[in-house]
C-alpha positions as CSV (number, residue, x, y, z in Angstrom):
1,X,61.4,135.9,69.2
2,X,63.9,136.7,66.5
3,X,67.4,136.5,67.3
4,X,68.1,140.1,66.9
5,X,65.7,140.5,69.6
6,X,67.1,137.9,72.0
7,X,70.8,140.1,71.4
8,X,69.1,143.6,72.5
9,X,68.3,142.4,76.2
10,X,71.2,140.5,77.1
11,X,73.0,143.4,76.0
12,X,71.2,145.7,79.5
13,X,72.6,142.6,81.5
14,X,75.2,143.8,84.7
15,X,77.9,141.9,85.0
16,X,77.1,139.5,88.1
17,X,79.6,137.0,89.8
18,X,79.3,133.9,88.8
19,X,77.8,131.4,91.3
20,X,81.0,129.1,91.2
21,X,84.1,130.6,91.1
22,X,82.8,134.5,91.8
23,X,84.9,135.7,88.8
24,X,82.5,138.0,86.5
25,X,80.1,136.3,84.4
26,X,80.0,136.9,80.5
27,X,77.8,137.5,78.0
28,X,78.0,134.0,76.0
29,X,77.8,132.2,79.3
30,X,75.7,134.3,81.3
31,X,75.1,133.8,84.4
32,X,78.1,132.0,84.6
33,X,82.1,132.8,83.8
34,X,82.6,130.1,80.8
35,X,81.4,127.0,79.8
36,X,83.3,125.2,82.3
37,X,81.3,126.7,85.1
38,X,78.2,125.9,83.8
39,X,79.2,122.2,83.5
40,X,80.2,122.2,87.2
41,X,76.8,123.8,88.1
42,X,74.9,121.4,85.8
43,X,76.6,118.9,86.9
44,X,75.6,119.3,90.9
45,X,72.0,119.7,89.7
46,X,72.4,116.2,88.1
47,X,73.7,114.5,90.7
48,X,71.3,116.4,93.6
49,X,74.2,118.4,95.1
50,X,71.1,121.2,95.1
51,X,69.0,119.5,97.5
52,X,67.1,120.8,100.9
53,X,67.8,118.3,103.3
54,X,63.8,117.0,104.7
55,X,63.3,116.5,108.7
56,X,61.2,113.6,108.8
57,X,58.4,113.6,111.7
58,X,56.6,110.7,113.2
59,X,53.1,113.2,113.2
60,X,51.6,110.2,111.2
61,X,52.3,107.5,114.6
62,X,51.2,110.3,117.0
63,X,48.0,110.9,115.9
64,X,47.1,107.0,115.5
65,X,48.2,106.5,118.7
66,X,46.0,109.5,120.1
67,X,42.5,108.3,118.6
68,X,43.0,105.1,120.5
69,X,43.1,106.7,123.8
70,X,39.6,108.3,123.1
């Protein structure tokens, strides 16, 4: 891809908020506000901020238990 190419579709972009601060986001820092932004978000994906939280299950103990009442 040659740069000129790369320019041509960020320039059909909307303007979205940007996912920290909800000011709109900008071309050179797209999808985010400025550069700052994108350190914040980088930053939570570094230190796991972005993580779904598991529910452990004890499945693994129940079934043991019910092939020894067989």
């Amino acid at each position: 891809m040659t740069a000129a190419s790369g320019n041509a579709g960020d320039q059909g972009r909307r303007m979205r908020p940007c996912p920290i601060c909800s000011k709109l986001s900008t071309q050179a820092d797209y999808p985010f506000c400025s550069d700052r932004c994108a350190k914040i978000d980088l930053h939570r994906w570094m230190v796991e901020g972005y993580s779904i939280p598991a529910v452990e299950t004890d499945d693994v103990d129940d079934e043991a238990e019910g092939g020894e009442d067989r």
